[in-house]
mmCIF file of the N, C-alpha and C atoms, coordinates in Angstrom:
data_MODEL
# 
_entry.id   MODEL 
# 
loop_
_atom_site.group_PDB 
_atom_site.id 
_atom_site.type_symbol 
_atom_site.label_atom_id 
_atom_site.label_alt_id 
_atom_site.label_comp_id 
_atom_site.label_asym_id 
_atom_site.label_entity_id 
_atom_site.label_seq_id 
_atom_site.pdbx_PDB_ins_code 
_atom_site.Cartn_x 
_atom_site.Cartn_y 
_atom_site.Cartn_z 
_atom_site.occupancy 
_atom_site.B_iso_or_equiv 
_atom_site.pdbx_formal_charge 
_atom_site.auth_seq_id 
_atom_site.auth_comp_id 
_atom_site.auth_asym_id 
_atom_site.auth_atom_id 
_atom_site.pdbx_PDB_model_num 
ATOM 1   N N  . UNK A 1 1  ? -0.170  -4.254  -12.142 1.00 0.00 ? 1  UNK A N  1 
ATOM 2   C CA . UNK A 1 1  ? -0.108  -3.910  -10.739 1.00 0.00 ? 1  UNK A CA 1 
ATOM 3   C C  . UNK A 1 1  ? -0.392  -5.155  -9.914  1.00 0.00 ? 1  UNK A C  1 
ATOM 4   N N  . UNK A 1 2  ? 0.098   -5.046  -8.748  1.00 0.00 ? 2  UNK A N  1 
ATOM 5   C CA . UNK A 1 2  ? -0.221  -6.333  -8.112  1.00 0.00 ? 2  UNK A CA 1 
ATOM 6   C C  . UNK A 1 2  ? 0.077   -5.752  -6.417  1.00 0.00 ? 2  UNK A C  1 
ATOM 7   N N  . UNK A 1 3  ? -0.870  -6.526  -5.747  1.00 0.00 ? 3  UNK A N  1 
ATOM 8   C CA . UNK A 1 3  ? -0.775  -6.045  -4.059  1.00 0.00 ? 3  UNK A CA 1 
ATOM 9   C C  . UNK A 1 3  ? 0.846   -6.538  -3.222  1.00 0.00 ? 3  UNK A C  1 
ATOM 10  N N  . UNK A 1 4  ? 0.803   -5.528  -3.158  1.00 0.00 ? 4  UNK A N  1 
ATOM 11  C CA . UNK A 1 4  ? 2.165   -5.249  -1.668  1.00 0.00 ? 4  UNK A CA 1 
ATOM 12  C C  . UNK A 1 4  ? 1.912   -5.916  -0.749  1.00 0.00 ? 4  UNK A C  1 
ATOM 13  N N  . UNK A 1 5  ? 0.853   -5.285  0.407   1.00 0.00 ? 5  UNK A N  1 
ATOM 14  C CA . UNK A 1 5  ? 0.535   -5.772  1.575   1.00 0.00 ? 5  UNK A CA 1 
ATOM 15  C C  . UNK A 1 5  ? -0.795  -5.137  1.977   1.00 0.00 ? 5  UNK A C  1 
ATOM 16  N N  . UNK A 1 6  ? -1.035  -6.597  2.402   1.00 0.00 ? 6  UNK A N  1 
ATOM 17  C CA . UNK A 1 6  ? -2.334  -6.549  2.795   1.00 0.00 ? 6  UNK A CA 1 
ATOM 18  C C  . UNK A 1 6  ? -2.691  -5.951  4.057   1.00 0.00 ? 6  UNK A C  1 
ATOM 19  N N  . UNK A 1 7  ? -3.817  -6.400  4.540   1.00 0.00 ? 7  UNK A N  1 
ATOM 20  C CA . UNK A 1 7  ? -3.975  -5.365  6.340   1.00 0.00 ? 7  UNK A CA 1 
ATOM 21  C C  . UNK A 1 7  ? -3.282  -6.639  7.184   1.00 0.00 ? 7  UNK A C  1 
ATOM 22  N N  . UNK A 1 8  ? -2.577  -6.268  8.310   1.00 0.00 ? 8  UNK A N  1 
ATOM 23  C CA . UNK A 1 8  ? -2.152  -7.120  9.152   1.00 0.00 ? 8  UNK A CA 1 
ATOM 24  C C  . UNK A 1 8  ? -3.529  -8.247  10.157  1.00 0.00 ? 8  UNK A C  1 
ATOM 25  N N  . UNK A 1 9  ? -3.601  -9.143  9.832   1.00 0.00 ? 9  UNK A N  1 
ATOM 26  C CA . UNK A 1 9  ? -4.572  -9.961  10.643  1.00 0.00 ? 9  UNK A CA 1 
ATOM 27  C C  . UNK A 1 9  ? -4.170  -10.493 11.532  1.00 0.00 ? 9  UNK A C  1 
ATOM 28  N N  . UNK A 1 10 ? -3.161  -10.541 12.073  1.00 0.00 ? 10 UNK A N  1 
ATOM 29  C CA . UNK A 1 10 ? -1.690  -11.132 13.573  1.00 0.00 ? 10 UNK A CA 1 
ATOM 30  C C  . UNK A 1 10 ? -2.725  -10.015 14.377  1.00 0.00 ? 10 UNK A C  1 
ATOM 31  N N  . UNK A 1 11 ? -3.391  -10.388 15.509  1.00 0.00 ? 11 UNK A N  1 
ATOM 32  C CA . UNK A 1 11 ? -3.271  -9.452  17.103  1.00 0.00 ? 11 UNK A CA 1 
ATOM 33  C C  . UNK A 1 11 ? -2.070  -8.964  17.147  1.00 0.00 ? 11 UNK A C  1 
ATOM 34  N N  . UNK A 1 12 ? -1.058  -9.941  17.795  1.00 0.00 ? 12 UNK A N  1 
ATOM 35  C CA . UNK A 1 12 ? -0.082  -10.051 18.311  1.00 0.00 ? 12 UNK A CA 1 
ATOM 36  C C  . UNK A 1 12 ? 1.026   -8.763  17.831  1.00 0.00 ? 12 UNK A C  1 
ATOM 37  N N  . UNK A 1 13 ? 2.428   -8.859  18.300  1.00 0.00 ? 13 UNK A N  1 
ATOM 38  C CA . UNK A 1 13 ? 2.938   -8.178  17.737  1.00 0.00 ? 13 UNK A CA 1 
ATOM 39  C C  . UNK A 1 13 ? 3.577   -8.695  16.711  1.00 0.00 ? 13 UNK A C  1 
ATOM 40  N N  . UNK A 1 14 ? 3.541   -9.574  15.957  1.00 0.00 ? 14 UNK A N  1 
ATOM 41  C CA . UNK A 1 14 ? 3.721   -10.131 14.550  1.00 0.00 ? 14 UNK A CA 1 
ATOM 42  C C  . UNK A 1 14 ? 3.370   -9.678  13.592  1.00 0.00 ? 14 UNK A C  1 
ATOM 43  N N  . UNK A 1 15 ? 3.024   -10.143 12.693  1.00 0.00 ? 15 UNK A N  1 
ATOM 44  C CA . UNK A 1 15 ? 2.582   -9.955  11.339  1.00 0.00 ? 15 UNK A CA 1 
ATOM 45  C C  . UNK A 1 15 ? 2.144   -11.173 10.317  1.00 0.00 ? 15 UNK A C  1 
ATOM 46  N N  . UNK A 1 16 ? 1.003   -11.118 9.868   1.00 0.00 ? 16 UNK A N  1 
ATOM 47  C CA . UNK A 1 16 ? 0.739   -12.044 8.976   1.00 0.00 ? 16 UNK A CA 1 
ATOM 48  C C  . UNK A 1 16 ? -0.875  -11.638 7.607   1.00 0.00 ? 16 UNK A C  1 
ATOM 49  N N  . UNK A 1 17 ? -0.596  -11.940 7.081   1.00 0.00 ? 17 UNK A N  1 
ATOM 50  C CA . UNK A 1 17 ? -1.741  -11.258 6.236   1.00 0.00 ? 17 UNK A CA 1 
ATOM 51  C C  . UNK A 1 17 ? -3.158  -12.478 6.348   1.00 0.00 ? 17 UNK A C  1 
ATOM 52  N N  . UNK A 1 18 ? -4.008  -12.336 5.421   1.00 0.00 ? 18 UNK A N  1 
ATOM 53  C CA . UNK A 1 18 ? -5.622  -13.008 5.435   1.00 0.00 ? 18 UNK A CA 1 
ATOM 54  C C  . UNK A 1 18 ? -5.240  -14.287 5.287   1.00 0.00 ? 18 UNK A C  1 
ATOM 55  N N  . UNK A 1 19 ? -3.936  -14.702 4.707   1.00 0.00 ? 19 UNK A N  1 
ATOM 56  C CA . UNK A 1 19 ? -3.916  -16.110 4.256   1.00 0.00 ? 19 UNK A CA 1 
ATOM 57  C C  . UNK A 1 19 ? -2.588  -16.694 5.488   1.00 0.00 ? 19 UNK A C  1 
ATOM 58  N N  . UNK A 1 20 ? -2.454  -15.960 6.287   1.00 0.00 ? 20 UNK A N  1 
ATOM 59  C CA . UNK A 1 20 ? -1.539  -15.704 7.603   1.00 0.00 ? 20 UNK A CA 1 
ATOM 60  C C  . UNK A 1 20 ? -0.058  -16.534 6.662   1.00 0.00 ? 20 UNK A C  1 
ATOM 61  N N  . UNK A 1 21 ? -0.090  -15.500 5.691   1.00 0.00 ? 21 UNK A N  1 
ATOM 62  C CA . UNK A 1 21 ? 1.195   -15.311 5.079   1.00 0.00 ? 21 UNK A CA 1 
ATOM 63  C C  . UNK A 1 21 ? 1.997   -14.137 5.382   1.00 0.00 ? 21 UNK A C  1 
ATOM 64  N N  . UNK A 1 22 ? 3.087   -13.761 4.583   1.00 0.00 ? 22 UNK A N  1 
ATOM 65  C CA . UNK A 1 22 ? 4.061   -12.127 5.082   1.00 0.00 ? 22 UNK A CA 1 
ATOM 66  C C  . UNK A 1 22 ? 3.537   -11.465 4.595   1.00 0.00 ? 22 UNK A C  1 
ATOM 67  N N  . UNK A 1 23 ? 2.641   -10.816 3.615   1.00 0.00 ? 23 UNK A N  1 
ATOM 68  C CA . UNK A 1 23 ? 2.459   -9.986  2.712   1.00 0.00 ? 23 UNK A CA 1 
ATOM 69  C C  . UNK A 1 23 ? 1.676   -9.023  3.479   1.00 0.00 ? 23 UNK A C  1 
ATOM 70  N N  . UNK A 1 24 ? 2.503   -8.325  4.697   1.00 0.00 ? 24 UNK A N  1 
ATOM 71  C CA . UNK A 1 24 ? 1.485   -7.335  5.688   1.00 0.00 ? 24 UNK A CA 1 
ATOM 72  C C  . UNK A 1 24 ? 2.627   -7.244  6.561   1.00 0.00 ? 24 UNK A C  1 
ATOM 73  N N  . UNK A 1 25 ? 2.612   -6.359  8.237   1.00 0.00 ? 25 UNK A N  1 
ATOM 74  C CA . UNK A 1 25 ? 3.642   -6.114  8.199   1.00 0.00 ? 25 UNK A CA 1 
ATOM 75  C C  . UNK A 1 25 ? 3.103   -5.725  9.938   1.00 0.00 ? 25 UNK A C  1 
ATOM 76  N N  . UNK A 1 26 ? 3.530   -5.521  10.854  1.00 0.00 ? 26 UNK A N  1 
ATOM 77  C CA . UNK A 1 26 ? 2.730   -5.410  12.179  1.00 0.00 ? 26 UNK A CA 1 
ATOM 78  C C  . UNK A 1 26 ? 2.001   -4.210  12.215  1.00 0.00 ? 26 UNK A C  1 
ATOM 79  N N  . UNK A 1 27 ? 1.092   -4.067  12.215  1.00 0.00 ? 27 UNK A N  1 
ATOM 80  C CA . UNK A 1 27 ? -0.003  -3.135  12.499  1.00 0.00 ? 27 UNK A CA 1 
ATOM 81  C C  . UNK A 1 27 ? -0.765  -2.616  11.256  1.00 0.00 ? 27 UNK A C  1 
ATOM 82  N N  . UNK A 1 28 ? -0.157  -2.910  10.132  1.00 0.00 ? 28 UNK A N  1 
ATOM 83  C CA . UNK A 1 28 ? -0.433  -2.139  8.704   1.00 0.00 ? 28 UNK A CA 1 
ATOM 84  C C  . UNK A 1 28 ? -2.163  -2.616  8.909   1.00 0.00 ? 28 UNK A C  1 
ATOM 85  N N  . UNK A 1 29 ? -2.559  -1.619  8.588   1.00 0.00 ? 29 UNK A N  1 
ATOM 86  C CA . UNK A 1 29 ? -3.963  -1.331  8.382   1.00 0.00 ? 29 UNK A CA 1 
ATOM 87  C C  . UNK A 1 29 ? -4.587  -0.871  7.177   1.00 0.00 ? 29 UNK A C  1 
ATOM 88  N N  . UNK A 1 30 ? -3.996  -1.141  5.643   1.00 0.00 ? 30 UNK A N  1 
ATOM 89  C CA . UNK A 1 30 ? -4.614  -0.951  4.509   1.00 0.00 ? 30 UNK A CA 1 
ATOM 90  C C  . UNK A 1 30 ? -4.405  -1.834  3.771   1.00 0.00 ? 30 UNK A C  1 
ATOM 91  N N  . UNK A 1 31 ? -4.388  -1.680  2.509   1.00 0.00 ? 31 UNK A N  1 
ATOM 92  C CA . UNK A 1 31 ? -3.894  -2.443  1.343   1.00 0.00 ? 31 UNK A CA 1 
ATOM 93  C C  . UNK A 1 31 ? -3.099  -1.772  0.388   1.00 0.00 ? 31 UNK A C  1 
ATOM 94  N N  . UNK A 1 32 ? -2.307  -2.039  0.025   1.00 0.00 ? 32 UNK A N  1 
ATOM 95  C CA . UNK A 1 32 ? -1.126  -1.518  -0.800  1.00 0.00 ? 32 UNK A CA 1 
ATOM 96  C C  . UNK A 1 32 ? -1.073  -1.913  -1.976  1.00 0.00 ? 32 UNK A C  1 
ATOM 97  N N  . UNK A 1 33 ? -1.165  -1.408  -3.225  1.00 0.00 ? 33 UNK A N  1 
ATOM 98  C CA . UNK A 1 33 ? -0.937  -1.772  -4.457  1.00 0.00 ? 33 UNK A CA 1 
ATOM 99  C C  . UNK A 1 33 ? 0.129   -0.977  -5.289  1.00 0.00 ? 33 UNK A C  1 
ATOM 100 N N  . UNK A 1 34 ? 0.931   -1.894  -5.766  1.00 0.00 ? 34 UNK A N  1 
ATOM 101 C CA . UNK A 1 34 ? 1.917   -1.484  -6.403  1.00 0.00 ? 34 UNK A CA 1 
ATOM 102 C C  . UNK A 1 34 ? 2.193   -1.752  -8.209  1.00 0.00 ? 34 UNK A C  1 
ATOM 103 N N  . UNK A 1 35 ? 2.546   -0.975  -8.464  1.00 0.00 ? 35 UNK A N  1 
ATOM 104 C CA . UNK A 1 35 ? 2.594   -0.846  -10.078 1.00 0.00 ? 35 UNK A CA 1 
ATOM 105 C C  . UNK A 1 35 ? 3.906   -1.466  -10.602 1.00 0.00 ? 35 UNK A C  1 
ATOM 106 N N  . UNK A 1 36 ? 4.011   -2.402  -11.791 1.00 0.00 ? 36 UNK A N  1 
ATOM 107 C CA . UNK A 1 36 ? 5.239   -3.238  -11.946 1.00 0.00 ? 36 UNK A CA 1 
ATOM 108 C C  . UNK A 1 36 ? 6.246   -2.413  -12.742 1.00 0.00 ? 36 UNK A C  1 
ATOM 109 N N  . UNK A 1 37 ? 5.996   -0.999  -12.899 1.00 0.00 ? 37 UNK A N  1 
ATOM 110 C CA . UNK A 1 37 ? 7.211   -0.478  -13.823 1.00 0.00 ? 37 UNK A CA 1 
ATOM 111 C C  . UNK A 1 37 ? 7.292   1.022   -13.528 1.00 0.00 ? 37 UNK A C  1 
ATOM 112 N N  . UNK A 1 38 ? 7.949   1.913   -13.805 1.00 0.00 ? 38 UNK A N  1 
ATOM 113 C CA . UNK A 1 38 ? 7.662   3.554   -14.430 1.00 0.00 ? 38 UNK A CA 1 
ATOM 114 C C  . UNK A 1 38 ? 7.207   3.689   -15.665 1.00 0.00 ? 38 UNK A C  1 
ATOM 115 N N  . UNK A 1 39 ? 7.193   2.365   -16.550 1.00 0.00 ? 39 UNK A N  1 
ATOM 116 C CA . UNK A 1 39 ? 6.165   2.624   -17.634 1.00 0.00 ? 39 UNK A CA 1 
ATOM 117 C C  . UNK A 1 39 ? 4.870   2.704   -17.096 1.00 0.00 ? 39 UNK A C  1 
ATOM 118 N N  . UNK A 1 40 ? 4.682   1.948   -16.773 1.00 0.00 ? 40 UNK A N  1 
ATOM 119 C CA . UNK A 1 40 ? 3.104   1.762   -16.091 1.00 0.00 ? 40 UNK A CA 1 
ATOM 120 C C  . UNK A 1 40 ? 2.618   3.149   -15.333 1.00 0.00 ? 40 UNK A C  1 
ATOM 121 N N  . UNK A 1 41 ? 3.473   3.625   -14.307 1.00 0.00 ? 41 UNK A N  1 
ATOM 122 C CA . UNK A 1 41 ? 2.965   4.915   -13.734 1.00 0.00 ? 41 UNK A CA 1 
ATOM 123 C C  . UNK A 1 41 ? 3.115   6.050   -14.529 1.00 0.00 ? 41 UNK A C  1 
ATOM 124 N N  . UNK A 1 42 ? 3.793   6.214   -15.640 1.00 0.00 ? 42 UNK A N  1 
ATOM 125 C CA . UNK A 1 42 ? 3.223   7.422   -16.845 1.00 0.00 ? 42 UNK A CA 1 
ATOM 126 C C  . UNK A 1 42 ? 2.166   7.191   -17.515 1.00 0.00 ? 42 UNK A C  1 
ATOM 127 N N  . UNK A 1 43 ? 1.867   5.922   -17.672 1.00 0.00 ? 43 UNK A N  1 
ATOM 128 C CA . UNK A 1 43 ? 0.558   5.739   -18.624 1.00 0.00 ? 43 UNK A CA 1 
ATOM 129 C C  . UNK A 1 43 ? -0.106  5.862   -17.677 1.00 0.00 ? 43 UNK A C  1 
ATOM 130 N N  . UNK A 1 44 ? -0.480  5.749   -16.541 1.00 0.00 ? 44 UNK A N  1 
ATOM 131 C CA . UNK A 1 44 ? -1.799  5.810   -15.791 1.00 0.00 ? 44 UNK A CA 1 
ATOM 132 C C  . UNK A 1 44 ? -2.558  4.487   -15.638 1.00 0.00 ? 44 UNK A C  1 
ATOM 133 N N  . UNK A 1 45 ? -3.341  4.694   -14.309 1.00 0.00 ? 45 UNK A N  1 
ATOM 134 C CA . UNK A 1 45 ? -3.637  3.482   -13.874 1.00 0.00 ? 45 UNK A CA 1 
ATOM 135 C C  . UNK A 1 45 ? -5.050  3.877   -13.646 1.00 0.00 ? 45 UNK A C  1 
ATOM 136 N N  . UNK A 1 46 ? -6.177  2.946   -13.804 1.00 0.00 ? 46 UNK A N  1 
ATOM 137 C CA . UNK A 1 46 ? -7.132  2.865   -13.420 1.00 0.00 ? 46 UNK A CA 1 
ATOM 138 C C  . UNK A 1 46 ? -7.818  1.691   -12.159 1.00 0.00 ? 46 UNK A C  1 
ATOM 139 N N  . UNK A 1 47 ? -8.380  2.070   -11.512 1.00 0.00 ? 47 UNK A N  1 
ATOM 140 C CA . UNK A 1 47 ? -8.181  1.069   -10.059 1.00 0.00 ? 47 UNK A CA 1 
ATOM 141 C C  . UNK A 1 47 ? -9.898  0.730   -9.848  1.00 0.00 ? 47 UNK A C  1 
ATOM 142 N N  . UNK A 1 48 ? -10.233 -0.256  -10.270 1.00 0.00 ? 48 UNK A N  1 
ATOM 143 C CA . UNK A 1 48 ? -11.562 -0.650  -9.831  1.00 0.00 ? 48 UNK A CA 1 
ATOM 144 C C  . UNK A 1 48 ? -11.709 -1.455  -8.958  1.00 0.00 ? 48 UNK A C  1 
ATOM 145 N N  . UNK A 1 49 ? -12.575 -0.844  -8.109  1.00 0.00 ? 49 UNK A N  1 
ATOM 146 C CA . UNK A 1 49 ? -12.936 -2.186  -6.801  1.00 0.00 ? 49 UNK A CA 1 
ATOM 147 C C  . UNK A 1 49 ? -14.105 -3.200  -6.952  1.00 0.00 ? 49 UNK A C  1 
ATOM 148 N N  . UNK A 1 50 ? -13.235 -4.309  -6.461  1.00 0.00 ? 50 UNK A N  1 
ATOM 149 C CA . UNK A 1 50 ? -14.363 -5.777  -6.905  1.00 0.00 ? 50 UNK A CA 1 
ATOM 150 C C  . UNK A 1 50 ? -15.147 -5.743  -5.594  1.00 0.00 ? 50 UNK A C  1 
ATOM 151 N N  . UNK A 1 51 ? -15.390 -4.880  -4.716  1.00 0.00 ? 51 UNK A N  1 
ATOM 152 C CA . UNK A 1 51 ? -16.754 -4.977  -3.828  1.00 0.00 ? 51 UNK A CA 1 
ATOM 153 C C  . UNK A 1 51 ? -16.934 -3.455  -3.339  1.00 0.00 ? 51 UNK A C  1 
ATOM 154 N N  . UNK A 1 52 ? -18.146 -3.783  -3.200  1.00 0.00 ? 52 UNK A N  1 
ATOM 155 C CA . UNK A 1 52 ? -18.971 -2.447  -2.581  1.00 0.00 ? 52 UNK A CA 1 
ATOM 156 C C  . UNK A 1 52 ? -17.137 -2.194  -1.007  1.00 0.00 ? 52 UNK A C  1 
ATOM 157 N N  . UNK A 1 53 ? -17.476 -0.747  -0.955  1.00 0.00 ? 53 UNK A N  1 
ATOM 158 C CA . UNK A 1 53 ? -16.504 -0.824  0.757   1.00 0.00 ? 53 UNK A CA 1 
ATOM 159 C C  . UNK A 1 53 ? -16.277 1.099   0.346   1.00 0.00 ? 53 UNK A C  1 
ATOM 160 N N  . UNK A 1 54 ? -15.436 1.285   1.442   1.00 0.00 ? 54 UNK A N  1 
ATOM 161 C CA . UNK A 1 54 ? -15.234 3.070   1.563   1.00 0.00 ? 54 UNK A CA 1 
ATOM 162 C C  . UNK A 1 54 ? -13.758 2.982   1.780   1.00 0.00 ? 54 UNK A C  1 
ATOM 163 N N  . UNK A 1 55 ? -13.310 3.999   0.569   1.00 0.00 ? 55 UNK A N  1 
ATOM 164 C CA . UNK A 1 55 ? -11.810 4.018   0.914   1.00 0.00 ? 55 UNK A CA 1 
ATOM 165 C C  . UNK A 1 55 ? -12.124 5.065   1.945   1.00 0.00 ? 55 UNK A C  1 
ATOM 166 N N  . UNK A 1 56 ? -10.550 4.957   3.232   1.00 0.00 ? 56 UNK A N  1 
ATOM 167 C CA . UNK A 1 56 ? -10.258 5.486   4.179   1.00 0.00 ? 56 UNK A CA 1 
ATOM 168 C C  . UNK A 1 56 ? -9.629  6.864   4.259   1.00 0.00 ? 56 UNK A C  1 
ATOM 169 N N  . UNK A 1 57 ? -8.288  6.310   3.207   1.00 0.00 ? 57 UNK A N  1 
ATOM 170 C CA . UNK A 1 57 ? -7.659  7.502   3.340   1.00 0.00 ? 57 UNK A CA 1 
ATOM 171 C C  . UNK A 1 57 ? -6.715  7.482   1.903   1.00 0.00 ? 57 UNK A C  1 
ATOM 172 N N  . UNK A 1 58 ? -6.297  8.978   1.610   1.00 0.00 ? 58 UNK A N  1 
ATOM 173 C CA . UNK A 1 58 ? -5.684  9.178   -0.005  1.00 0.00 ? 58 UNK A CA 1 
ATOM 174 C C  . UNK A 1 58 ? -4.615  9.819   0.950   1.00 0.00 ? 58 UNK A C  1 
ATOM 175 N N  . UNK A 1 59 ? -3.378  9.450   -0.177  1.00 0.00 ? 59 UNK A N  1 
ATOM 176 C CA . UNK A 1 59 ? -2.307  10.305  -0.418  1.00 0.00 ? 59 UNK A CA 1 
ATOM 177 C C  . UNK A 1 59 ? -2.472  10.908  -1.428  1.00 0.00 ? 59 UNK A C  1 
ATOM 178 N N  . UNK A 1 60 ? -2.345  11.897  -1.354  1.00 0.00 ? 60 UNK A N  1 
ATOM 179 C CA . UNK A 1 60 ? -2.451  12.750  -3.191  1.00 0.00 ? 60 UNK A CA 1 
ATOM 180 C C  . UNK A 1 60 ? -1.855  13.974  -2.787  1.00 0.00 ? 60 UNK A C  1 
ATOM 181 N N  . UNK A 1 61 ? -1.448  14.809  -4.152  1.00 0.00 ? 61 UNK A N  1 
ATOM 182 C CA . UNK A 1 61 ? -0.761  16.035  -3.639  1.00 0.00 ? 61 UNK A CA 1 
ATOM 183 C C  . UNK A 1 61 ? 0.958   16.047  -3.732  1.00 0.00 ? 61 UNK A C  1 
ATOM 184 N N  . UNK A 1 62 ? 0.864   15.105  -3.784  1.00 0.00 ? 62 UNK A N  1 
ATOM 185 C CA . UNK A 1 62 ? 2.648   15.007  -3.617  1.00 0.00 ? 62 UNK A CA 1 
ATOM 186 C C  . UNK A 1 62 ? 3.361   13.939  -4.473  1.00 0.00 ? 62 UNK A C  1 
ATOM 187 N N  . UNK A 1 63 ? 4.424   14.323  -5.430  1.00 0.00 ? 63 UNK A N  1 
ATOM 188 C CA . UNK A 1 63 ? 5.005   13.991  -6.433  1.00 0.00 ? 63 UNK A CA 1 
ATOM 189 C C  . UNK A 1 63 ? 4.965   12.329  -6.220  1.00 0.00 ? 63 UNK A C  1 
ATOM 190 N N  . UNK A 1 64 ? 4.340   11.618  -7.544  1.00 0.00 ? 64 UNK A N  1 
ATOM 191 C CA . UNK A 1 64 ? 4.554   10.456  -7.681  1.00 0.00 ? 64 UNK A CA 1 
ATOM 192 C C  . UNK A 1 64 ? 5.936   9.971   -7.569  1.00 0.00 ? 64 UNK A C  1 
ATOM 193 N N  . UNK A 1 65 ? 6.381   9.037   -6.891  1.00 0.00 ? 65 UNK A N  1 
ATOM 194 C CA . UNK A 1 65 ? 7.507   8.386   -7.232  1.00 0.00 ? 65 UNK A CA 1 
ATOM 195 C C  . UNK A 1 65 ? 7.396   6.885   -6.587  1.00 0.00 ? 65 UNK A C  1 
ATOM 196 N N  . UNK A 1 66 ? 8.456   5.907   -7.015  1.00 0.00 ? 66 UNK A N  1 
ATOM 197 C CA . UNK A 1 66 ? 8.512   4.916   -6.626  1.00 0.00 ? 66 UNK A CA 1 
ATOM 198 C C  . UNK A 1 66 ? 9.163   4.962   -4.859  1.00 0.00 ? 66 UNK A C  1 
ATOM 199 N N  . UNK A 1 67 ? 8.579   3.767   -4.204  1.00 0.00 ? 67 UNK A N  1 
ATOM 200 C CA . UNK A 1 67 ? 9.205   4.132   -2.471  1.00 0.00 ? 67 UNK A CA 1 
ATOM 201 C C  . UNK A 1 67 ? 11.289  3.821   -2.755  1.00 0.00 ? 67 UNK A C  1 
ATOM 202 N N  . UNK A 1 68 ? 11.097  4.292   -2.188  1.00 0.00 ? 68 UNK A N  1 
ATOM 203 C CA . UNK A 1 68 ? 12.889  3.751   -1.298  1.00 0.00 ? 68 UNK A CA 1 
ATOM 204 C C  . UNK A 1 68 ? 13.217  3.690   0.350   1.00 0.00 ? 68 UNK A C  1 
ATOM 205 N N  . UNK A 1 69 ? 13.750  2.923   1.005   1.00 0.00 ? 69 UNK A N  1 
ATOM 206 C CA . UNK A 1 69 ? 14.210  3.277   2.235   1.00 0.00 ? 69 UNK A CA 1 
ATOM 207 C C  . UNK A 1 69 ? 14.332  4.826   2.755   1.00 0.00 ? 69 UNK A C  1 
ATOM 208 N N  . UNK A 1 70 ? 15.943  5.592   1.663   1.00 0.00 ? 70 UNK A N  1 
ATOM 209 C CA . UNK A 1 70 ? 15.769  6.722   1.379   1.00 0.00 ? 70 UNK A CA 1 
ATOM 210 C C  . UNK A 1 70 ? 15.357  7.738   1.655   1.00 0.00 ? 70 UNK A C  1 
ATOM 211 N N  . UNK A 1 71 ? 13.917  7.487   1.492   1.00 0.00 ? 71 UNK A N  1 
ATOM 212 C CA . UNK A 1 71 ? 12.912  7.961   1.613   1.00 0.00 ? 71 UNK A CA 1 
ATOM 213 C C  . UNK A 1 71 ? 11.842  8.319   2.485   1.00 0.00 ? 71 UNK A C  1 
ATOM 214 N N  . UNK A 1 72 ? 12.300  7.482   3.679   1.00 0.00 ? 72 UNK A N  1 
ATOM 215 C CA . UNK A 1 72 ? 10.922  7.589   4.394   1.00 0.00 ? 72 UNK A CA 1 
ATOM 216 C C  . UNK A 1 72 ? 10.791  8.409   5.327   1.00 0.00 ? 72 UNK A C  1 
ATOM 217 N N  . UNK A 1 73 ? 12.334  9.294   5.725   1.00 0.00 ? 73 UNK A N  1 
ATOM 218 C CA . UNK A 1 73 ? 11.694  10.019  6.755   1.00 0.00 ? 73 UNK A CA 1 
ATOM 219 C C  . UNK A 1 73 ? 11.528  11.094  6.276   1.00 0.00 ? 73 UNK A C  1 
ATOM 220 N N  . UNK A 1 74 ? 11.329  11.591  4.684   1.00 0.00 ? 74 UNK A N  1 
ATOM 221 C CA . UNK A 1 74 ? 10.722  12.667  3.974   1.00 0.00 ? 74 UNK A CA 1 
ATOM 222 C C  . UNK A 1 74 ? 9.428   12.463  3.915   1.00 0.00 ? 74 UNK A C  1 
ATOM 223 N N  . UNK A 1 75 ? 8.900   11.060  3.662   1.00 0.00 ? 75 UNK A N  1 
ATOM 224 C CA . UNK A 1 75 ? 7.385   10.832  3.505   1.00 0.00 ? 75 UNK A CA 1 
ATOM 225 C C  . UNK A 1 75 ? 6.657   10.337  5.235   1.00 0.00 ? 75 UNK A C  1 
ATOM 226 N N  . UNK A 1 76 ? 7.838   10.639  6.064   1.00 0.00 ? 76 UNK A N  1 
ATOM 227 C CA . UNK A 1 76 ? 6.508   9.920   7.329   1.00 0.00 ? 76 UNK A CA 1 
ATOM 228 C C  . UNK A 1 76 ? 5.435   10.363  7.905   1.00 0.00 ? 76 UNK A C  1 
ATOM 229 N N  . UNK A 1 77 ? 5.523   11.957  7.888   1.00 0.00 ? 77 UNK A N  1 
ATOM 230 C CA . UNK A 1 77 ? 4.242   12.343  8.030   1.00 0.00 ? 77 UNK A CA 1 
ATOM 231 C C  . UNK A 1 77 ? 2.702   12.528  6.771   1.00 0.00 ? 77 UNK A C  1 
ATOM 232 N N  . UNK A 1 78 ? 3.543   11.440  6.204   1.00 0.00 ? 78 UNK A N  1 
ATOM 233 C CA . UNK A 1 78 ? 2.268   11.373  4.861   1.00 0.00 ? 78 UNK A CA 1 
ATOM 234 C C  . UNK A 1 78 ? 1.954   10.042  4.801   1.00 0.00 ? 78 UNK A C  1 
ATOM 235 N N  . UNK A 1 79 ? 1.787   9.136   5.472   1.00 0.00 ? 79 UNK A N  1 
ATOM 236 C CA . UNK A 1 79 ? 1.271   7.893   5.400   1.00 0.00 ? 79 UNK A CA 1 
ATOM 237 C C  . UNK A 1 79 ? 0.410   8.306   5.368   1.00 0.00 ? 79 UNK A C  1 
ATOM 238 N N  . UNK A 1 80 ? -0.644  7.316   4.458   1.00 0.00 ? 80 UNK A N  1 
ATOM 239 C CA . UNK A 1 80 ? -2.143  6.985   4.917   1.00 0.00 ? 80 UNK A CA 1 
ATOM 240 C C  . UNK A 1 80 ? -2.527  6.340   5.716   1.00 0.00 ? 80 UNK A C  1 
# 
């Protein structure tokens, strides 16, 4: 697994992540981790955090799948 995007650190209406690189997106306010296969998401993932902190918010409940464009105006009222 490896991170998507990070929280947006740009004020502005831009975008730039902690290292005011792209990996974030204008306004995104979490962290995103993504899994490198559909092998990987049948075996299961275990997610440990390297510091004390409070997750915010879960998606759960609703069929795993990988994102697509496709997709999003089935999932928009399910962002976290």
């Amino acid at each position: 697994m490896f991170i998507q995007n990070y929280v947006d650190a740009d004020p502005s209406e831009g975008a730039a992540d902690f290292t005011c690189g792209a990996l974030s997106y204008d306004g995104h306010q979490g962290t995103d981790i993504t899994l490198t296969s559909g092998l990987a998401a049948l075996e299961g993932v275990v997610v440990t955090p390297v510091a004390p902190g409070v997750m915010r918010r879960l998606r759960d409940g609703v069929e795993d799948q990988f994102f697509s464009t496709t997709q999003m105006s089935r999932i928009a009222a399910m962002e976290c």
